[in-house]
C-alpha positions, 0 to 999 in steps of 0.5 A: 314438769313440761307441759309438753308431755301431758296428754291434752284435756278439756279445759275449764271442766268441772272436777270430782273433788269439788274444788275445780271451775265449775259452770251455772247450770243452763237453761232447759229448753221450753217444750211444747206439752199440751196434746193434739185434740183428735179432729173433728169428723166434719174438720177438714184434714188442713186444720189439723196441721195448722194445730201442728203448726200452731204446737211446733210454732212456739217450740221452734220460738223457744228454741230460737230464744234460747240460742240467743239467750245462750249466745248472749250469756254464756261463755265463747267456750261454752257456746263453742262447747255447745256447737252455738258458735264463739267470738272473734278469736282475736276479741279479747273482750269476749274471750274474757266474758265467760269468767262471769258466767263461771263460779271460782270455788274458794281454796280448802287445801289441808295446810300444817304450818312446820315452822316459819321464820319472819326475821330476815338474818342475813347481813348483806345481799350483793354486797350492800346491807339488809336496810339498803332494800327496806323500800322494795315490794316482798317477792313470795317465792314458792317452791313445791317439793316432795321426798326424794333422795334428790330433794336436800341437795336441790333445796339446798343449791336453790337457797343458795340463789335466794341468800342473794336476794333481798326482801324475800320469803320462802313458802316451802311446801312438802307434799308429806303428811309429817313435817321433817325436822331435818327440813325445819333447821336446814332452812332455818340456818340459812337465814332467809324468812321463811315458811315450811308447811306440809300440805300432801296431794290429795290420796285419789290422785297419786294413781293417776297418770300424769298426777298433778304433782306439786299442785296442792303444794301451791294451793297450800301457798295461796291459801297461806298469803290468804290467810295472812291478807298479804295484798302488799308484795309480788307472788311466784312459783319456782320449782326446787330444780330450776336454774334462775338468773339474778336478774329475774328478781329484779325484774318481776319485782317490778310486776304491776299486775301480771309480768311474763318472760321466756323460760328456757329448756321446755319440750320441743322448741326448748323455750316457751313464752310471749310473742311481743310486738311494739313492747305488748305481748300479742301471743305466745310460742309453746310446742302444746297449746292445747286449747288453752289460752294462757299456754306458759310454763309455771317458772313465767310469770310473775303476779302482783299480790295487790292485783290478785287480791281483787279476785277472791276465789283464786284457784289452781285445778287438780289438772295436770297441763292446765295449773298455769291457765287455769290459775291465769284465768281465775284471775281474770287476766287479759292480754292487755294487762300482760307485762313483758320483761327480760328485754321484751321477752328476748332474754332467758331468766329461768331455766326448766332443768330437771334432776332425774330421781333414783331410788334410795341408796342403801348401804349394807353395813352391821350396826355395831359399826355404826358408833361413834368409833368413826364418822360414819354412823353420824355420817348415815344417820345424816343421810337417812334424815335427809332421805338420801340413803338408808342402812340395812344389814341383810341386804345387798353387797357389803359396803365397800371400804377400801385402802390402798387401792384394796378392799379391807373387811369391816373389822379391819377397819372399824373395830 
């Protein structure tokens, strides 16, 4: 979803589930805690301000020393969260320093592994055999899903981009609590390497408004390739409704640590991604910055695996609008590692279409019909599994079944 429409949050926060950024503790401020000794009757009334002074001299020092420690140490965003001031904003040195003084805390996403298949059995991809492609880097392709009468049809049209391309594997992660057999042998009879795990969203987040849909979905992904110490191979995200250009898989296989491009179709301008000059990415053009750093959309980026692997506590934070930057963050990226593509940055690769759900349709015929007299009880059992319709037999219209133009009774044309 476009970040464009999520209200703006604080950046770099920590967050209730105990699985967010989370900054060191500071320093307390000394404090000056020694009592004044009432004067003397013969002391004359200047020497009790110079005790005064004497108290309020080392508070004021303390002070002194803690901003400078504080300036020092910690982050541009947290002396500008403490009104201490930041660095230059064009000092990309400083802007980084802060990942030091932050803790990553390590992935604990619930992870059930449906099924999975390594073998790739397809024969050809763009007319040439499977071993003409043995020497390329694996892409990691990830896709977030959920439950919907449209999800089928979108994983479907989606594996139908990806039998065209070599030396990949799906990571299907269904935000369900069950795995779905339907989903097991669809995505085995296409042949592509896969794997198909459930990892839900946790339960005190599906009432807030916007949820962070699809985040635990890729939490589950990297705790996967962790798991597997895969650090061979390229990782990216692409949602099961966007719109992707061949060419994009060739481009991001040539990721040597973080390569971005434009994707079009996002919020106000219908674009979002690098500003480039002299081939190097110097800024980004988004219609919500936001105050984050890295404002890009999940589907422009692409990430090397031997890269992440230098960064043991990868994370993608339970908050909505900021999964891109802070997941950018957490490995430690810089601006200058940033590796245009799609000819500067001037080609649209990936699209951020959208398919809007509907609710379940549902068919209102009686079960005696639904035998194998005719096609379809098979037919509705099919759609039941893929979530697509349902069938109930007292609610609603009467399903219409018609024939020349005419509608007939169910007997008539069943029995």
């Amino acid at each position: 979803m476009s970040s464009a429409h999520y209200q703006a949050l604080e950046p770099q926060t920590s967050d209730e589930d105990n699985e967010d950024i989370e900054r060191r503790p500071h320093q307390k401020r000394p404090r000056c805690t020694a009592a004044a000794a009432p004067p003397h009757p013969m002391v004359r009334k200047g020497s009790v301000g110079g005790g005064r002074r004497r108290c309020v001299l080392p508070l004021v020092g303390g002070t002194l020393f803690f901003i400078a420690f504080c300036y020092l140490t910690l982050s541009g965003d947290t002396r500008i969260a403490l009104g201490l001031g930041g660095a230059s904003e064009d000092s990309e040195e400083a802007s980084h320093q802060g990942l030091d003084s932050m803790n990553f805390r390590p992935l604990n996403e619930s992870l059930h592994v449906c099924s999975e298949n390594f073998e790739d059995h397809r024969k050809f991809m763009q007319d040439k055999p499977r071993s003409d492609y043995e020497q390329l880097p694996v892409i990691y392709f990830v896709t977030p899903t959920y439950p919907r009468r449209e999800q089928i049809p979108e994983l479907t049209r989606l594996a139908h981009t990806l039998l065209h391309v070599p030396r990949l594997h799906w990571l299907v992660a269904d935000d369900q609590e069950k795995c779905n057999g339907y989903m097991d042998t669809l995505l085995n009879r296409f042949g592509i390497p896969y794997t198909h795990m459930v990892s839900p969203m946790p339960s005190k987040f599906r009432n807030e408004k916007p949820a962070p849909r699809g985040v635990a979905n890729r939490r589950a992904a990297l705790q996967w390739l962790r798991q597997h110490n895969l650090t061979n191979g390229i990782l990216y995200f692409g949602d099961d409704d966007n719109t992707y250009d061949l060419r994009l898989f060739t481009e991001i296989r040539k990721t040597q640590r973080v390569s971005m491009f434009p994707v079009g179709l996002i919020a106000d301008y219908g674009v979002s991604g690098p500003v480039v000059r002299k081939g190097k990415v110097v800024a980004f053009l988004d219609s919500w910055v936001a105050g984050r750093r890295w404002p890009v959309d999940m589907a422009g980026f692409a990430v090397s695996l031997e890269y992440m692997a230098q960064y043991p506590y990868v994370n993608m934070p339970y908050k909505p609008g900021y999964e891109e930057d802070l997941f950018l963050r957490s490995i430690g990226l810089k601006m200058d590692q940033i590796e245009p593509r799609g000819n500067n940055c001037t080609e649209i690769l990936v699209w951020h279409t959208q398919t809007k759900s509907k609710k379940l349709g549902m068919v209102r015929l009686e079960s005696k019909y639904l035998d194998d007299r005719s096609n379809l009880g098979a037919l509705l059992l099919n759609l039941k599994l893929m979530g697509v319709a349902g069938t109930t037999e007292n609610e609603g219209r009467n399903a219409l079944i018609s024939k020349n133009g005419r509608e007939k009774s169910h007997s008539a044309i069943l029995s």
